[in-house]
C-alpha positions, 0 to 999 in steps of 0.5 A, spaced: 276 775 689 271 773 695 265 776 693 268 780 688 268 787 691 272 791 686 266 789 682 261 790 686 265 798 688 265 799 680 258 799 678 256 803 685 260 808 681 258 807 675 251 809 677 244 805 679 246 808 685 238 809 689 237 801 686 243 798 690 242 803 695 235 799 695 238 793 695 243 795 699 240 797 705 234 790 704 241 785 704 244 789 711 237 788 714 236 781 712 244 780 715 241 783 722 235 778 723 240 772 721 245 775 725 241 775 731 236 768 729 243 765 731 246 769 736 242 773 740 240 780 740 245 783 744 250 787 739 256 787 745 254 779 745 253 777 738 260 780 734 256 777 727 251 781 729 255 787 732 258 788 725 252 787 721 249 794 725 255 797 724 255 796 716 247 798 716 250 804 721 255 807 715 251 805 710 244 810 713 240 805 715 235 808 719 235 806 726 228 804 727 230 799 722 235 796 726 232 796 732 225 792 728 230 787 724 234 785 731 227 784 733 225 780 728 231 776 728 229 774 737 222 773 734 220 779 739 216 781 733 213 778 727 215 777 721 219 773 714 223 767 718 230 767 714 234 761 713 241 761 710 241 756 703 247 755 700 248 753 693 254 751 688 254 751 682 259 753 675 260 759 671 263 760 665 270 757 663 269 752 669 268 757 674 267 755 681 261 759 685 258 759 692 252 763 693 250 764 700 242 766 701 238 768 706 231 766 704 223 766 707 221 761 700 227 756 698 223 754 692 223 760 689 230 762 690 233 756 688 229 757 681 230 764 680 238 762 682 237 757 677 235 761 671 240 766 672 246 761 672 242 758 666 240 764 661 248 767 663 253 760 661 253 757 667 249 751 671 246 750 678 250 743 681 249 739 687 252 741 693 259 738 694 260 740 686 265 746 688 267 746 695 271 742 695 275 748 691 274 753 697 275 752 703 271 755 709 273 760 714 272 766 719 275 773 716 277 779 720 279 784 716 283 790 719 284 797 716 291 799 715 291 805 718 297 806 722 297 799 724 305 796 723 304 789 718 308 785 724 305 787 729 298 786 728 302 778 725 304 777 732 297 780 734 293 776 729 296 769 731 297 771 739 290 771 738 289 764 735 289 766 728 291 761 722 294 766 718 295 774 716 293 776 709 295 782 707 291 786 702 291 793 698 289 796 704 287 792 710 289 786 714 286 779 714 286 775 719 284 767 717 280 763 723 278 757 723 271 757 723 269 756 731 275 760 733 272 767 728 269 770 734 274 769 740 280 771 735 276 778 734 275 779 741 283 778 742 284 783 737 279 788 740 281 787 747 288 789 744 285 795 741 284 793 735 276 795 731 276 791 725 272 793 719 268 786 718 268 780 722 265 774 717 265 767 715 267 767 707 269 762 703 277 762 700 279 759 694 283 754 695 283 751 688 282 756 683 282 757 675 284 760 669 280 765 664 280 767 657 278 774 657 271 772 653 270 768 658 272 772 665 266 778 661 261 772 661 262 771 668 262 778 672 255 779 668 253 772 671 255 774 678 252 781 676 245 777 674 245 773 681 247 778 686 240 782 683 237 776 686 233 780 692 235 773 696 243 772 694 246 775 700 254 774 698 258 770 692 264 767 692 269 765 686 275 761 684 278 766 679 282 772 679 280 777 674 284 782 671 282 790 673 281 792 666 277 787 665 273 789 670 273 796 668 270 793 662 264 790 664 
């Protein structure tokens, strides 16, 4: 459950709509400006960047927003300076979660992420704590469509990828990380558009919840993806759609 998008699809539909809509286009932005601080400002060179516009593009960003945040991230205009922080820490159960920030003041991150994991069960760790439970990697992910499974395996592994997982509804390619973008643009020169190209962390090593237990985590990563400076989370537990449902 990287990130765990069924939850997040879940409470969109559940409502609070404009608030994530808030929240939403404020992450994309902060994407944007990360993205193009690390690898330029030209989308048809930078794929992380590329793919950031596209998802700030389908989710209505205003235009002019995208062009402002690209320029901030090229430093052709003023504005915060955003770092990428990660933190590790435990949630309920012994869950294990990585949390991925972009952030212009790391003392207040760090004590809001703080005391969100302490108010809902769980602890803040040191880095290192948890990783080793998750393994690093780049991440295509393709959708279905008409795309026949063996072929885009073929395509996929031609390209340079480590493996094919496929999903309810799309195709994931594994990368190693430094090999993410040369794996996207083989895939793209076969014809292949793919819906997000990112670095993510897998599970490699993953844990078993009580019911009691699962609840009290999704209302943790609930609390910690309200943060304005948490961009992602990463879980070891694989939690039950009815669950989720539930929460």
């Amino acid at each position: 459950m990287a990130g765990h998008s069924k939850w997040k699809n879940i409470r969109i539909r559940k409502g609070k709509q404009d608030a994530i809509r808030g929240k939403l286009f404020t992450k994309l932005s902060r994407e944007i400006i990360v993205a193009a601080k690390t690898g330029g400002g030209d989308p048809t060179m930078n794929a992380r960047l590329r793919v950031a516009v596209e998802k700030a593009r389908e989710a209505s960003v205003p235009v002019d927003n995208i062009k402002r945040s690209i320029a901030r991230g090229t430093g052709e205009i003023e504005g915060a300076d955003y770092e990428e922080i990660v933190y590790e820490g435990y949630g309920p159960g012994g869950s294990a979660i990585i949390l991925e920030c972009y952030s212009e003041n790391r003392n207040r991150t760090v004590s809001e992420v703080r005391h969100a994991f302490t108010k809902h069960g769980g602890n803040l760790a040191e880095n290192g704590s948890v990783s080793w439970q998750f393994k690093h990697v780049g991440q295509i992910v393709v959708p279905k469509g008409n795309l026949n499974e063996d072929d885009f395996m073929l395509l996929a592994l031609d390209a340079g990828a480590e493996d094919v997982v496929v999903d309810e509804d799309s195709f994931i390619a594994i990368t190693a990380m430094d090999e993410l973008h040369k794996v996207n643009q083989g895939l793209e020169e076969a014809g292949i558009k793919a819906e997000e190209v990112n670095l993510t962390y897998l599970p490699s090593n993953k844990t078993e919840l009580s019911d009691a237990d699962a609840l009290k985590l999704l209302k943790l990563l609930d609390a910690l993806e309200e943060l304005e400076d948490v961009q992602e989370a990463y879980v070891n537990v694989d939690i039950a759609e009815e669950l989720l449902q539930e929460a």
